[in-house]
GUVOKOL-560027 format. One record per residue (C-alpha): residue in three letters; x negated, y, z negated. Coordinates in steps of 0.2 Angstrom, whole numbers, plus 5000, padded with zeros to 4 digits. Layout:
residues N
ALAXYZ;...
end
This chain:
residues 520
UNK386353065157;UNK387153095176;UNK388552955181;UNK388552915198;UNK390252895205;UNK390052815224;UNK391752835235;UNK392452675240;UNK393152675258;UNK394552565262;UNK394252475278;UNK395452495292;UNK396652345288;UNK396952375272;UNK397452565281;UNK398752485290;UNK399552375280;UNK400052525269;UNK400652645286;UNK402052485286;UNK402252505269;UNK402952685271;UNK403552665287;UNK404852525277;UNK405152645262;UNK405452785273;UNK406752685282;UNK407652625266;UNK407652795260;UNK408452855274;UNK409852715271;UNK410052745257;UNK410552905258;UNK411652885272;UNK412552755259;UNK412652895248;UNK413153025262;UNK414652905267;UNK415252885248;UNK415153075247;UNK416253095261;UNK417452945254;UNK416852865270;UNK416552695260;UNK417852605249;UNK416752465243;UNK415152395243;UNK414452195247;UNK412952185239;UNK412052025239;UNK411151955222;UNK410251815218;UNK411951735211;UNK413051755229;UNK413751915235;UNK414852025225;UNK415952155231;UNK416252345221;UNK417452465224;UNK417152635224;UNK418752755223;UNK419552785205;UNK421152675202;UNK421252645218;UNK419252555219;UNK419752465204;UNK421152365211;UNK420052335226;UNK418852255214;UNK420052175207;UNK420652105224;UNK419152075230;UNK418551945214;UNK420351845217;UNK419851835234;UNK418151735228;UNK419151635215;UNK420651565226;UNK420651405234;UNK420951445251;UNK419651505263;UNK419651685264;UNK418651775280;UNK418651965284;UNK417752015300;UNK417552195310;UNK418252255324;UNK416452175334;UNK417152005326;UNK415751985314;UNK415951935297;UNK415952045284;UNK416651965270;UNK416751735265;UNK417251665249;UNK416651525239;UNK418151415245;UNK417551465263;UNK415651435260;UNK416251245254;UNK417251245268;UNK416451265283;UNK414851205275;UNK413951395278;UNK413251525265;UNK413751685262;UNK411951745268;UNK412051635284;UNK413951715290;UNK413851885284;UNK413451985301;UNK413651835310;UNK415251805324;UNK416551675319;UNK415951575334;UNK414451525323;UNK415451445308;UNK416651355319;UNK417351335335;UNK419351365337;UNK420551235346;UNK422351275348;UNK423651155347;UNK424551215362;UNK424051295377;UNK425451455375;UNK424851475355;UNK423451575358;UNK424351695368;UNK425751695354;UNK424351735343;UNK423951905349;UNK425551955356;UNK426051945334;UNK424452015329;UNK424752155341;UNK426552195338;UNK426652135320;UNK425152145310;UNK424951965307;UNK425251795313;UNK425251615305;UNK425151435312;UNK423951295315;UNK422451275324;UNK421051135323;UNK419351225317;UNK417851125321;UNK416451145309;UNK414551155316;UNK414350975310;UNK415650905323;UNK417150895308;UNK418450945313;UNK420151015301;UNK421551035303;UNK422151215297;UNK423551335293;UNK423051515295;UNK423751675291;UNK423051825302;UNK423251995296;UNK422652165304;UNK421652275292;UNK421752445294;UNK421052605285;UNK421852755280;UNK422252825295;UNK423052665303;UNK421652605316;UNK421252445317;UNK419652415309;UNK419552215311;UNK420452065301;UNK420651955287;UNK421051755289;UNK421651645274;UNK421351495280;UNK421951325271;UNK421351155277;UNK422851015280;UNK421750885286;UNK422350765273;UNK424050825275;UNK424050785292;UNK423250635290;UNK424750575278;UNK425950655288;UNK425450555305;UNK425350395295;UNK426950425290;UNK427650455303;UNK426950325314;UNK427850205299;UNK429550275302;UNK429350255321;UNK428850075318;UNK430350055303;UNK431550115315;UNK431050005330;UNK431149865320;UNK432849935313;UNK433449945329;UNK432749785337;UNK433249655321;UNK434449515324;UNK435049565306;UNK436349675302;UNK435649815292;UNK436649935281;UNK435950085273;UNK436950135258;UNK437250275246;UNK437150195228;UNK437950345222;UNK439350345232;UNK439350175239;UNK439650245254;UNK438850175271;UNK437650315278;UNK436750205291;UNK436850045302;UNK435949975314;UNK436449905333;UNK436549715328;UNK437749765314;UNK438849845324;UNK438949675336;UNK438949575321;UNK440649675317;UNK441449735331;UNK441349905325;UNK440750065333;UNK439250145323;UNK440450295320;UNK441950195311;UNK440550095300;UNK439750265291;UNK440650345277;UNK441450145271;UNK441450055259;UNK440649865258;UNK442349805255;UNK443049915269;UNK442149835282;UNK442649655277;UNK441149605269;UNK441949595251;UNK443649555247;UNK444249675237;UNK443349835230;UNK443049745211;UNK441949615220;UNK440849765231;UNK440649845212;UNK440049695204;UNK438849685217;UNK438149865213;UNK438249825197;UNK436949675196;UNK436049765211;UNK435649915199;UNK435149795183;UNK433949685194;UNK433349805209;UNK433949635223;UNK435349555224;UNK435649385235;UNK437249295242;UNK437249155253;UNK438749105264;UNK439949245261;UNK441449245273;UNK441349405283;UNK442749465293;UNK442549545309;UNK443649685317;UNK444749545325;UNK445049455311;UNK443849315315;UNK442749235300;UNK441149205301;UNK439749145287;UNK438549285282;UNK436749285270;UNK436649445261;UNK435249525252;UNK435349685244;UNK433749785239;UNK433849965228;UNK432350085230;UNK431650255232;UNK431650345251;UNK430850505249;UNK431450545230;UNK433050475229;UNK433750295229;UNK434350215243;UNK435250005246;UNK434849905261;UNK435649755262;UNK435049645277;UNK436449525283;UNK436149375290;UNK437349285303;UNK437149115296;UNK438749005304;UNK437748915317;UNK436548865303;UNK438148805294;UNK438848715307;UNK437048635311;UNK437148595292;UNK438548515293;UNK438448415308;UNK436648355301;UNK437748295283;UNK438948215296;UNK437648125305;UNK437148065286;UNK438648005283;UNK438747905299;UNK437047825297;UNK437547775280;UNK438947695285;UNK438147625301;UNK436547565290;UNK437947495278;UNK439047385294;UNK437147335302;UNK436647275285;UNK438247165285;UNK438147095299;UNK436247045296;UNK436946975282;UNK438146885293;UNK437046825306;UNK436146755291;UNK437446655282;UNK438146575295;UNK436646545304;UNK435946445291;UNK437346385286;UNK437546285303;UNK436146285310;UNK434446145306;UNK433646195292;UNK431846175299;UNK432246305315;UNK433046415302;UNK431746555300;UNK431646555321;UNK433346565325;UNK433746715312;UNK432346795319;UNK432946775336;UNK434546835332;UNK433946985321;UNK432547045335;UNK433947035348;UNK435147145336;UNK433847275334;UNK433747285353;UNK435347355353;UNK435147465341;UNK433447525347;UNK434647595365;UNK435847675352;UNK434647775342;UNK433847825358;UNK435647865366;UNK435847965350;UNK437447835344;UNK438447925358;UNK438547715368;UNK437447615380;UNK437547585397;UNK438247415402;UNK436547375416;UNK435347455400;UNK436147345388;UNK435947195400;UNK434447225403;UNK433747245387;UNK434347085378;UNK433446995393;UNK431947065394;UNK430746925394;UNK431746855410;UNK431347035419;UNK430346935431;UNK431946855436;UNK433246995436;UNK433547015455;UNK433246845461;UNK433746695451;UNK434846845436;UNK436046955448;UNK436747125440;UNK438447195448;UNK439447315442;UNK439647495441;UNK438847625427;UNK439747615412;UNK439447665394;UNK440147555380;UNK440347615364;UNK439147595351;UNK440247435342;UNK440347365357;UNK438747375365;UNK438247295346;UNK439247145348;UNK438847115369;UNK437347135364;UNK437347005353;UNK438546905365;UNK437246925378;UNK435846865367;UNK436646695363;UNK437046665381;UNK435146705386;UNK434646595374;UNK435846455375;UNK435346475396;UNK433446455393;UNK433746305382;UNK435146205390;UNK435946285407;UNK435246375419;UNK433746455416;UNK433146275409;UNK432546225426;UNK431846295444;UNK433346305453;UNK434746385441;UNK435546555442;UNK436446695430;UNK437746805437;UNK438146955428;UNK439647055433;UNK440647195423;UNK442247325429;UNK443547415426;UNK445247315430;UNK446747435436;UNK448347385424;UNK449747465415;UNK448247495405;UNK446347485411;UNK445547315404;UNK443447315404;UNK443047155410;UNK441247085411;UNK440546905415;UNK439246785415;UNK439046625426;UNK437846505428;UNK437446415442;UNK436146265448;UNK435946205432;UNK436246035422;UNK437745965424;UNK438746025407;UNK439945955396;UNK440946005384;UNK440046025367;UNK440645925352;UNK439946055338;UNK440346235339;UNK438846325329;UNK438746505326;UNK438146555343;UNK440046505349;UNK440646635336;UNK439346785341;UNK440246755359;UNK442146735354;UNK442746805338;UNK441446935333;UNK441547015351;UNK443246985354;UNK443647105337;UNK442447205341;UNK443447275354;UNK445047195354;UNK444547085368;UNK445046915372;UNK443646805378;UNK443646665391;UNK442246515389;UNK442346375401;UNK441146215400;UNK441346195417;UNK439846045429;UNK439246185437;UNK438846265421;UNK439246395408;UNK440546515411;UNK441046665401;UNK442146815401;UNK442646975392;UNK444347055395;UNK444847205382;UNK445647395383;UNK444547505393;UNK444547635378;UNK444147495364;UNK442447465374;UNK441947595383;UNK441647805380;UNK442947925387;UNK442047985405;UNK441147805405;UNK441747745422;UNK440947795437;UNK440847725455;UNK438947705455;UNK438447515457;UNK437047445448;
end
């Protein structure tokens, strides 16, 4: 039995695609045994050969190629960035912590310039220029820089250059360990921006601040206000004690405030006398706090100038005390005006007449309160207690005198005085009718001693006669305003009508500075 065997001819691509083939093999070959010639010729120190599993470097020269393994696996276990490149600038060499880094692989940088993993910013203009001039002269050279990453990130870094040699000292490229700062910086400027803003306001607070060395008790810092608040220079305050500065009487005292200070971590003291450089006093708040400034313990006591609040305090418990005892005389003489107004007066007008009375009490005091209880001026006072005749004031009610202020007993009591004599006007004299008049007068009366003497005077009237009861309104304008001030009062029943006058010391009814030449 003959077999035919038929040659099978292989068409022309499948030709081609095994020329390349060779071609390729033939190529590697010849690499490879360049490799091998440059290993031969201990031309080659290590190899960089890439795996499935990342690059991994082996050295090739006895003891000495074992410690560059050895080197070269600490160099892909470290945590900094570790970068070699040639003398072309390309990469030859990028640890794991560099991978993570910049965000690159090994595959993507090897061969590649740095240009392609990031982008370099100096810090300052002169630092790149001082980076070669060490790397040429030196070998090496470390600083910061900002690397910015092909994703626009930048970091903030601290690199160590260094020159890589071979055996015969040429240059043959260089070796960066780079470490990123970014969040060091980031604490650092933070930091610093809070001690800028800490030390403006230590040196802009209207407290006294004292920085203070627990261990020691020494002063070690103050700022401007306490040197004002003081007297002190800055220079005389650092190195003293609490008690040396007039702050504490005695050194037991400046213990006992350590003492608690440490127990309790704050300590607080309200109106402790502090003595200035001159010797004056002055009331001071303190508040001592203990904690930590950059590992070790530090006081801060803020004091406080509180004398003007204590002199504010105690001219409000001052101002109590005279409105208790002002409440407490107004209160008797309500209860005055009462009494003898019903016990003299007509039962059946009883509620109108108090009321009367009362209403033109509380106008006088209304004109204290607003004048603060420093007095009231004669033409205010006048003018108030007549307020429903202020259509007649300047026609058928003259004023004339000149701007006085009484005191406030006084103006209480020719207030009241006043009242009555309105009242007693509108009912029976002058301002009963058409045709009647009120003049009003007050001055000062030159004497061995000054006498205030006021008036009032009716005119056009009824005719008047002499009354034959004397109610309580006759006492309102004698005895009560004649002891008020220590006056002596005039009252004449004269036809023409009602005459009345108050002479009295011009200290006893008016306020220091009253007098003044101004006519009303």
């Amino acid at each position: 039995m003959t077999r035919q065997v038929e040659n099978e001819v292989p068409d022309s691509r499948s030709v081609l695609a095994l020329v390349e083939e060779n071609s390729r093999l033939h190529m590697r070959l010849a690499e490879a045994e360049e490799t091998l010639q440059a290993i031969r010729t201990d031309e080659v120190d290590a190899l960089v050969v890439q795996s499935v599993i990342g690059p991994k470097v082996y050295t090739l020269q006895g003891l000495d190629a074992e410690t560059m393994r050895f080197r070269g696996e600490m160099l892909a276990q470290v945590s900094d960035a570790v970068i070699a490149v040639d003398r072309d600038e390309r990469i030859t060499y990028i640890n794991a912590a560099a991978e993570k880094l910049y965000g690159v692989t090994t595959s993507r940088a090897l061969g590649n310039t740095l240009q392609q993993v990031y982008d370099l910013r100096w810090l300052n203009p002169t630092d790149e220029v001082s980076a070669h001039t060490a790397l040429g002269d030196f070998g090496e050279w470390r600083g910061e820089n900002i690397h910015i990453r092909s994703d626009a990130r930048e970091l903030n870094v601290e690199s160590s250059l260094t020159v890589l040699r071979n055996i015969g000292g040429d240059a043959t490229g260089r070796l960066a360990v780079v470490r990123d700062i970014t969040e060091r910086k980031l604490h650092e400027n933070k930091l610093q921006v809070s001690e800028v803003r800490y030390r403006r306001l230590f040196e802009a607070a209207h407290d006294g601040i004292l920085i203070i060395d627990p261990a020691t008790s020494k002063i070690i810092d103050a700022n401007p206000f306490m040197t004002q608040l003081l007297g002190y220079p800055h220079s005389d305050l650092i190195g003293k004690e609490l008690f040396e500065i007039g702050l504490w009487k005695d050194e037991h005292a400046s213990q006992d405030m350590f003492a608690k200070l440490k127990l309790s971590g704050q300590v607080r003291y309200e109106n402790l006398p502090l003595e200035r450089v001159g010797g004056e006093h002055q009331d001071v708040e303190v508040v001592a706090n203990l904690y930590e400034e950059n590992g070790r313990s530090v006081i801060q006591c803020n004091i406080r100038d509180i004398s003007e609040r204590r002199r504010s305090e105690a001219h409000v418990e001052m101002l109590m005390a005279e409105v208790n005892h002002r409440a407490k005389n107004l209160l008797a003489v309500v209860q005055a005006v009462a009494y003898q107004t019903a016990r003299q007066g007509d039962p059946a007008t009883l509620m109108t007449r108090l009321s009367e009375r009362i209403n033109g009490l509380a106008v006088g005091q209304d004109l204290l309160v607003k004048n603060q209880w420093h007095g009231v001026d004669v033409a205010d006072l006048v003018r108030g207690q007549l307020a429903h005749f202020a259509d007649l004031i300047g026609t058928r009610v003259s004023l004339s005198g000149p701007k006085l202020r009484l005191t406030s007993e006084a103006a209480q009591a020719i207030g009241m005085a006043l009242h009555e004599l309105a009242t007693n006007a509108v009912k029976y004299g002058a301002l009963s009718n058409q045709e009647g008049c009120v003049d009003i007068a007050w001055q000062t009366l030159p004497a061995s001693q000054q006498t205030f003497d006021m008036s009032w005077v009716e005119s056009g009237g009824p005719a008047v006669s002499v009354p034959t009861h004397k109610g309580f309104g006759h006492t309102i304008i004698g005895r009560l305003v004649e002891a008020s001030v220590q006056g002596v009062t005039q009252i004449k029943f004269e036809p023409s009508g009602l005459m009345w006058r108050l002479t009295a010391p011009l200290d006893n009814a008016v306020n220091p500075g009253g007098p003044a030449s101004v006519a009303v």
